[in-house]
N, C-alpha and C positions, 0 to 999 in steps of 0.2 A: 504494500500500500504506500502512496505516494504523500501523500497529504493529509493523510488522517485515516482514524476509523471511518469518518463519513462523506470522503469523498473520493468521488470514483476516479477512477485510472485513467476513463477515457478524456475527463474534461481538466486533467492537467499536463496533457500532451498536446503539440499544435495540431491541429488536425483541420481538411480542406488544403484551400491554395493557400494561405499567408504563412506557411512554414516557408525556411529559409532554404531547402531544398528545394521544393515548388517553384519559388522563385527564381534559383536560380537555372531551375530547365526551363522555364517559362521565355527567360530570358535569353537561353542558347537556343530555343527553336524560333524567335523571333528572328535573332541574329542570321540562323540559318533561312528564313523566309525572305526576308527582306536586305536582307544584307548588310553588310557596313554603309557605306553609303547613304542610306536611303533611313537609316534608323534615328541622326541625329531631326532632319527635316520632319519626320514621323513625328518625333518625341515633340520638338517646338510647334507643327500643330496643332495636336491633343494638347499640348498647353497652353493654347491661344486660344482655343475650343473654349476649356472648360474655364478659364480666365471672363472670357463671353459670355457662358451662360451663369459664371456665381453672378456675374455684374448685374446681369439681366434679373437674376429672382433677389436679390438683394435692394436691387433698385441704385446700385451705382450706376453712374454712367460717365467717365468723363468728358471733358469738355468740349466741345467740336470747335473743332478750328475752320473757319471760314475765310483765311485767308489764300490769296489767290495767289500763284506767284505769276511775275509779270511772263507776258509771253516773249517767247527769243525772237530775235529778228534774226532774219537768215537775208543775205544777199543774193540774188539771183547770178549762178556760173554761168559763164558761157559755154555754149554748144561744142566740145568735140572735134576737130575737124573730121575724124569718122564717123559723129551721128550726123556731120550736116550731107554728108555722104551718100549715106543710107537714106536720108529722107525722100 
């Protein structure tokens, strides 16, 4: 007995997924699914996800930025002398 006359064996073992075993196969069949690459991008949007939704049921929201930024001015190039070619 683990913890006493009155309590059972099984509810002082970790048992389910939050053991640290679980976890960490959880985490090498990710690895193996998705790869390196692709797991830290994975990870920051599941944390941008749920960043979004505590805000939303909590009633955070921060502040909207309405500013614009100015537009770029671009100069018009001249043509080529092989597109004026082609034309």
């Amino acid at each position: 007995m683990v913890g006493g006359p009155n309590e059972c064996y099984a509810r002082s073992t970790m048992t389910g997924w939050t053991s640290p075993t679980h976890i960490v196969l959880l985490l090498l069949i990710a690895l193996l699914l998705f790869g390196a690459k692709r797991l830290p991008e994975i990870g920051r949007s599941l944390g941008t996800g749920m960043r979004e939704f505590k805000d939303s049921v909590t009633g955070n929201t921060p502040p909207e930025q309405h500013q614009l930024t100015p537009p770029e001015t671009t100069t018009p190039t001249p043509a080529s002398e092989r597109e004026r070619e082609s034309v």
